[in-house]
C-alpha positions in Angstrom: 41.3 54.9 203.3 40.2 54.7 199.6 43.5 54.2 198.8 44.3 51.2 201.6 41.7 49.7 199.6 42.8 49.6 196.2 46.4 48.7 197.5 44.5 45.5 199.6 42.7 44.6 196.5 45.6 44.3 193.8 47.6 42.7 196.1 45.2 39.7 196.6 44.3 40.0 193.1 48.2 39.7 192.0 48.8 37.1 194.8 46.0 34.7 193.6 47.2 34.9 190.2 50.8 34.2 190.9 49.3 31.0 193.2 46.9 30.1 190.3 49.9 30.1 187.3 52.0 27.9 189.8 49.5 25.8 190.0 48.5 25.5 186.5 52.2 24.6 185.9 52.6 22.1 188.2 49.1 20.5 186.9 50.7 20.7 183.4 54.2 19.3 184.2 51.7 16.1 186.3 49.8 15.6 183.1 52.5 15.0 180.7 54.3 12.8 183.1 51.2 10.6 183.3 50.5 10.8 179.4 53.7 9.7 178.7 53.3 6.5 181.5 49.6 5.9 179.3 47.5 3.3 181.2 50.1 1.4 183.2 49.5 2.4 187.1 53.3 1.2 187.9 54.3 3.3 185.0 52.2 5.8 186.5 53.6 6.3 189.9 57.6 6.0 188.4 57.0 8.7 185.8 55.4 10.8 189.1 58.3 9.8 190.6 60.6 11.1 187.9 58.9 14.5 188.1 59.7 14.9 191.5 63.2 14.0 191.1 63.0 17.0 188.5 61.4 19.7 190.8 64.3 18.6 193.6 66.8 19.4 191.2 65.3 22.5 190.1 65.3 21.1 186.2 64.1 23.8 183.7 61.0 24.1 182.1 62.5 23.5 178.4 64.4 20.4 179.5 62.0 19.2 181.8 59.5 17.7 178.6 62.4 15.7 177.1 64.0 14.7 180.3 60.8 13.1 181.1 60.5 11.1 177.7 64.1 9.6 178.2 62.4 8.2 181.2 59.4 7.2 180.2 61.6 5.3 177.4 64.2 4.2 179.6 61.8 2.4 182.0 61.4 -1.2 182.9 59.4 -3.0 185.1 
């Protein structure tokens, strides 16, 4: 029973870490799409947009940054 225990544990443990860094990274990749829209609340929601344009097309991590300053450069209202 001990045993049952431990296993329980670590898994929930492992499982709410795995959720929390997925999280974290879709908090981060929010935030820089917002920073780079700065105060503008049209800017705003077509950098948020953008983003999830990138997450449909399973964009990388490493490409994802610049990707999202082309936008933010390319936009116009």
């Amino acid at each position: 029973m001990d045993y049952f225990i431990v296993v329980v544990a670590t898994l929930a443990g492992l499982g709410f870490h795995v959720w929390l860094y997925v999280r974290m990274r879709r908090w981060m990749d929010r935030d820089l799409a917002l920073s780079l829209a700065g105060g503008d609340p049209h800017k705003q929601a077509y950098m948020l947009q953008r983003l999830q344009h990138a997450r449909q097309s399973k964009m990388g991590r490493k490409a994802l940054a610049q990707w999202l300053a082309q936008e933010a450069a390319a936009y116009s209202r």
